[in-house]
C-alpha positions in Angstrom: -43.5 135.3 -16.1 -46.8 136.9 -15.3 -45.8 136.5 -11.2 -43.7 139.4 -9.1 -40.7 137.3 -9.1 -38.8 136.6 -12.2 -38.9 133.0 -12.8 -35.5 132.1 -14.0 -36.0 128.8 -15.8 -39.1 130.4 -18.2 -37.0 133.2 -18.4 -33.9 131.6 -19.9 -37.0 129.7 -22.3 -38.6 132.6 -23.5 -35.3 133.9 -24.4 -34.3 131.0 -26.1 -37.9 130.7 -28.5 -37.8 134.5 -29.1 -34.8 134.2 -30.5 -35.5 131.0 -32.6 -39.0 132.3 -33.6 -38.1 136.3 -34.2 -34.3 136.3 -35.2 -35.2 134.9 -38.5 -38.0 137.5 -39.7 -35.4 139.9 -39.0 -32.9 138.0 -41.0 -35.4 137.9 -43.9 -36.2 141.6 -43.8 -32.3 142.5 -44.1 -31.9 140.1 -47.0 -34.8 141.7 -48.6 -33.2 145.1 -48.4 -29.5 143.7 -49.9 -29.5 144.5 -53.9 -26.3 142.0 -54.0 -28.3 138.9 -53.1 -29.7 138.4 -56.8 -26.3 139.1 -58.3 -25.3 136.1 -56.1 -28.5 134.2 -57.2 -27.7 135.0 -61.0 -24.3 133.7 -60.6 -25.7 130.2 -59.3 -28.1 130.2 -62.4 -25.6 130.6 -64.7 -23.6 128.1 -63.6 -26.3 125.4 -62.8 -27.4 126.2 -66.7 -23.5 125.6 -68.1 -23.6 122.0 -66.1 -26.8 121.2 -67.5 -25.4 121.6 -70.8 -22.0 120.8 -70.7 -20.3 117.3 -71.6 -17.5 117.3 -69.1 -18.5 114.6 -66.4 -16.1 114.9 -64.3 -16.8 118.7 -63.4 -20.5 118.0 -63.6 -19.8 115.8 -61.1 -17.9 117.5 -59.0 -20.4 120.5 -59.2 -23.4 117.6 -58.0 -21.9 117.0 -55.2 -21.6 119.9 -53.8 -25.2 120.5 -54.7 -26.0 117.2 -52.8 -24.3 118.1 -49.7 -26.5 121.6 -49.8 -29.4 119.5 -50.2 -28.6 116.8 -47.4 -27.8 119.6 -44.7 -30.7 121.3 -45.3 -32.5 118.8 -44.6 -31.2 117.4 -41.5 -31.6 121.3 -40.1 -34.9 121.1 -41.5 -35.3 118.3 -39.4 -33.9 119.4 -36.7 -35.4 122.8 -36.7 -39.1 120.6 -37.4 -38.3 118.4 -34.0 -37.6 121.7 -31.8 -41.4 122.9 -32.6 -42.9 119.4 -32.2 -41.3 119.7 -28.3 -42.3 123.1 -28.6 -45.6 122.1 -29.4 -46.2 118.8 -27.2 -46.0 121.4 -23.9 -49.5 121.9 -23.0 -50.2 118.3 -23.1 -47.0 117.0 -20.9 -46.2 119.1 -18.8 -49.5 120.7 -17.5 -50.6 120.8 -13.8 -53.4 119.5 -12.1 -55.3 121.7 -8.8 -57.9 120.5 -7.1 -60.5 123.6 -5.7 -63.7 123.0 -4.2 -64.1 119.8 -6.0 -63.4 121.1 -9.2 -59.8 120.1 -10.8 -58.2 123.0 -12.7 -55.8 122.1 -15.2 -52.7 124.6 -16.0 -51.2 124.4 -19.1 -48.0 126.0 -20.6 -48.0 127.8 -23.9 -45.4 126.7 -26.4 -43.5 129.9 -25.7 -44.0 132.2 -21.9 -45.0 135.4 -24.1 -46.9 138.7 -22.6 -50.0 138.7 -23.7 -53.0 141.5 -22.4 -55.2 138.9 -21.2 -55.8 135.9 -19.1 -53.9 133.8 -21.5 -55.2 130.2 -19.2 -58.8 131.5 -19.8 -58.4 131.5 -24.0 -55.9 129.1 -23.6 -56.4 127.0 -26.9 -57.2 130.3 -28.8 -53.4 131.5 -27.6 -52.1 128.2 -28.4 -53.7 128.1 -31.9 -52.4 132.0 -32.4 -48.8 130.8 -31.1 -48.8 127.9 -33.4 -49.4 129.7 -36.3 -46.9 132.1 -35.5 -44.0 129.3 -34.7 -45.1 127.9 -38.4 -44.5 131.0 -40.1 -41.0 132.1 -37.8 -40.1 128.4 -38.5 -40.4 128.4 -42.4 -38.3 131.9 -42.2 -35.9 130.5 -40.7 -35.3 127.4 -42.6 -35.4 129.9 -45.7 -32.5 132.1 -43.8 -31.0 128.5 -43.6 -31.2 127.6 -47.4 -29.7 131.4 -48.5 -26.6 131.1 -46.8 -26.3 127.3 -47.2 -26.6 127.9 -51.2 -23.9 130.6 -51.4 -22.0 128.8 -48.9 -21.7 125.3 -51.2 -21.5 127.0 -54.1 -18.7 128.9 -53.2 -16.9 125.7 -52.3 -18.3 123.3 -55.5 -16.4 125.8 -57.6 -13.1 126.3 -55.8 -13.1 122.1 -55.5 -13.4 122.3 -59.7 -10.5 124.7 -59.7 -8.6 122.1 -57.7 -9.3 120.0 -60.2 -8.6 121.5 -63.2 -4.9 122.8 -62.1 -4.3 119.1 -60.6 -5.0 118.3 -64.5 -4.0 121.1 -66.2 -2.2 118.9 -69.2 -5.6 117.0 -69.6 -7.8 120.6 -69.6 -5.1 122.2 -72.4 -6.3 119.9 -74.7 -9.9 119.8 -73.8 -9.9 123.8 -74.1 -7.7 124.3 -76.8 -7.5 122.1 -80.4 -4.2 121.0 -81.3 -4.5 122.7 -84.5 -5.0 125.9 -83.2 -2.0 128.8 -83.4 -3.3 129.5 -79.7 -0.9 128.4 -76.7 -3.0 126.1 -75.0 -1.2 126.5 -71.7 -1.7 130.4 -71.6 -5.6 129.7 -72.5 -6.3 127.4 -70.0 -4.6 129.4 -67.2 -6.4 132.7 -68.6 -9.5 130.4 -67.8 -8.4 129.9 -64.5 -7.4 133.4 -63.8 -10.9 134.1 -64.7 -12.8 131.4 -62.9 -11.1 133.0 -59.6 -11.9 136.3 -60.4 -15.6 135.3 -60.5 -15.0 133.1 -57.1 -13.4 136.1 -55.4 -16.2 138.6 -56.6 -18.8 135.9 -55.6 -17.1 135.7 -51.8 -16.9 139.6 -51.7 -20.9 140.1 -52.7 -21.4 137.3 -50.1 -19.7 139.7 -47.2 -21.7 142.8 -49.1 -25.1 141.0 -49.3 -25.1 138.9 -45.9 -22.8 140.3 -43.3 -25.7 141.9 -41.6 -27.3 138.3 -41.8 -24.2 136.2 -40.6 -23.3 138.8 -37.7 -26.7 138.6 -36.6 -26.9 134.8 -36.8 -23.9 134.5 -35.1 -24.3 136.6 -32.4 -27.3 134.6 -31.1 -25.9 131.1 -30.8 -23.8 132.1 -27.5 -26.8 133.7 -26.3 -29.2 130.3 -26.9 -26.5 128.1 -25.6 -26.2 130.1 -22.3 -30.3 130.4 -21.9 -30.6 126.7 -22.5 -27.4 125.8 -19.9 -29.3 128.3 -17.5 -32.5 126.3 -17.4 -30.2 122.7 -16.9 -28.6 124.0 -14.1 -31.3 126.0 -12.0 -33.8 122.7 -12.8 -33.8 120.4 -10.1 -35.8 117.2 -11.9 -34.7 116.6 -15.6 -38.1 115.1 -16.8 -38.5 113.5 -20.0 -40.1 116.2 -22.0 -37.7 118.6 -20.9 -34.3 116.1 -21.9 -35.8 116.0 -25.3 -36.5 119.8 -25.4 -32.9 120.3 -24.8 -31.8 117.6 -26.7 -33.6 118.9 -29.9 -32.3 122.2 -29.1 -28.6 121.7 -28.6 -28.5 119.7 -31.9 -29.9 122.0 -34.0 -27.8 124.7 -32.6 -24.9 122.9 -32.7 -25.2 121.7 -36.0 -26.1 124.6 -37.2 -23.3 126.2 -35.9 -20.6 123.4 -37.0 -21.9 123.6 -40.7 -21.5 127.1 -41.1 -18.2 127.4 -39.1 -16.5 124.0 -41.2 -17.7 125.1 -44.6 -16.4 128.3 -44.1 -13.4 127.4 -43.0 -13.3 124.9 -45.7 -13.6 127.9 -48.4 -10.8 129.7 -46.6 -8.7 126.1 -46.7 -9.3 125.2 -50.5 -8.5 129.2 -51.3 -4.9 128.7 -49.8 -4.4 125.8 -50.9 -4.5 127.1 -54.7 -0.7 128.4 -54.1 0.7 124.7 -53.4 -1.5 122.6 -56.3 -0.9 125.9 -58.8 3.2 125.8 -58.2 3.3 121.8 -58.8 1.8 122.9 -62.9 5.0 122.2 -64.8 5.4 125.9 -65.4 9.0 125.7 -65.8 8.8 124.6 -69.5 6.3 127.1 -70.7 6.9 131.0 -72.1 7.7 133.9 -70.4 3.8 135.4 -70.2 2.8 132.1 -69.1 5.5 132.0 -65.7 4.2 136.0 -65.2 0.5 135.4 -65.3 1.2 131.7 -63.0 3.8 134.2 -60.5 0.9 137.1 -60.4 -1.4 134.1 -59.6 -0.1 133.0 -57.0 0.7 136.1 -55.4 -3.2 136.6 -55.1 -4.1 133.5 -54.0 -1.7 134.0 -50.8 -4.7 136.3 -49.9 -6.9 133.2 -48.9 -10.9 133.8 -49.4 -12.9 134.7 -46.2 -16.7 134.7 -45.2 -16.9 137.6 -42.6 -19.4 138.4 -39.7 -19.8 141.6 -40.3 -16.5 144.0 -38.8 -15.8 141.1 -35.8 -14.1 139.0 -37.9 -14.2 135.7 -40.0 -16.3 132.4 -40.0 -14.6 129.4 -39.2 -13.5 126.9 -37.1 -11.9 130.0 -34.1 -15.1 131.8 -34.2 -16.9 128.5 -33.6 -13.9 128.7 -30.8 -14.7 132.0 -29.8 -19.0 131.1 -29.4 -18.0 128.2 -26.9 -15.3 130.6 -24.8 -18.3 133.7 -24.9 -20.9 130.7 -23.5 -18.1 130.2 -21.1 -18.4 133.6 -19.5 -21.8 134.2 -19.6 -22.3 130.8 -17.6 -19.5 132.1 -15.0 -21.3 135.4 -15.1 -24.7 134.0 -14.3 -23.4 131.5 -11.4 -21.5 134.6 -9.8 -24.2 136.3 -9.4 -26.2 134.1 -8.1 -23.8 133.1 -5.7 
């Protein structure tokens, strides 16, 4: 990149690491500045404290596996993220060149990442590589955090609208768990008052999670068409596919892609359960209970018609057309690029 020609291929992979290595201390600094995010955290607290005490198993359960699923995905993009630096990494030491002047070989190595710096960067090569390692560790760790924040909101939105499933799929069971049979209190008008409430929370927990991270979500959108199209670039104007390179993009394109499909299916997923509330809610045999209890299951209804979204920022909602709408954008900026060209 240092040359008078712009080199296309470390171009596109420059592009592609300064987005992966700078996008996330960006996305930490905005989360930092949101006063909703500990509102969000608080909530989680709250509830992981009522399932460490509680005796119902089955919703314990329920809640634990949504928990587990956070915990397994992070992981796998943990590793994921963990096999793009060791590629990352390996550079110097595969794909180096050899020249041979005035009997004296001269070994050229890449850096991890084709950054500016103000100096001869092949003369204090290992002290760059060191500096640029450092720097990958501490982008990389941000990023995986970035990861875990929206992960965490993300399952726990959809463990507790999986209980609510579960509770109106067993409503008769939940009347008497709720409500003794001695008591004067209707049991069915208690437990759906506990329902109504449980959405409330779930529908003030989706709207702090469009006030705390739609910033954060646009932003992290916005760059996966963008990586796609850099790494596409450098397969199509490369004319040998060596080894280290297929594994550079193949480490790449799965963590992207992954990435990309968890956030996009889960979403959609919390959009999905939300809906489907109407359907399970009318099947409650709400035909032989009282008048407040037919008005409260009616007005209930009526708001869950209004299904739950996870928004990037003003362009729209996450799910399975925006993952839709990333692969036609890559589209056009490949057809772009190849026009020009041409």
């Amino acid at each position: 990149m240092a040359g008078d020609e712009i080199n296309i291929l470390e171009t596109a992979r420059c592009f592609v690491v300064a987005i992966i290595i700078n996008v996330p201390i960006l996305i930490i600094f905005l989360v930092q500045q949101q006063p909703y995010l500990q509102m969000l955290f608080k909530d989680i607290y709250d509830t992981e404290e009522f399932f460490r005490n509680t005796d119902d198993y089955v919703l314990k359960e329920i809640y634990d596996n949504s928990v587990k699923n956070y915990i397994n995905n992070s992981k796998i993009l943990s590793i994921l993220l963990s096999g793009v630096a060791l590629v990352l990494f390996s550079r110097p030491f595969v794909e180096y060149e050899e020249h041979l002047e005035n009997g004296v070989v001269d070994i050229k190595r890449p850096l991890p990442a084709d950054l500016w710096f103000p100096y001869d960067t092949q003369t204090h090569f290992w002290k760059t590589f060191v500096f640029q390692i450092l720097w990958c560790v501490i982008c990389g760790c941000s990023a995986i955090f970035s990861y875990f924040v929206m992960f965490c909101v993300i399952f726990y939105a959809i463990g507790q609208l999986r209980i609510m499933h579960y509770i109106i799929n067993n409503f008769k069971t939940y009347q008497s768990k709720l409500v003794p049979e001695e008591s004067e209190i209707d049991p069915a008008e208690f437990t759906f008052k506990f329902l109504i409430n449980k959405h409330q929370k779930i529908i003030k927990f989706i709207d702090t999670i469009n006030k705390a991270l739609r910033l954060v979500v646009m932003l992290d959108f916005l760059q996966n068409s963008i990586q796609i199209t850099c790494v596409l670039v450098e397969i199509y104007e490369r004319d040998v596919i060596s080894v280290s390179f297929a594994l550079y993009v193949t480490s790449l394109f799965s963590l992207i892609i992954y990435r990309l499909f968890i956030l996009s299916f889960n979403c959609h997923e919390i959009t999905l359960l939300s809906e489907l509330l109407t359907n399970i809610t009318y099947q409650v045999e709400w035909y032989n209970e009282s008048q407040l209890f037919k008005f409260m299951l009616k007005m209930f209804i009526m708001r869950c018609s209004k299904p739950l979204f996870i928004r990037i920022g003003s362009f729209g909602v996450i799910g399975l057309p925006s993952l839709i709408s990333v692969f036609k954008a890559t589209y056009s900026y490949i057809m772009l690029f190849i026009n020009t060209q041409e």
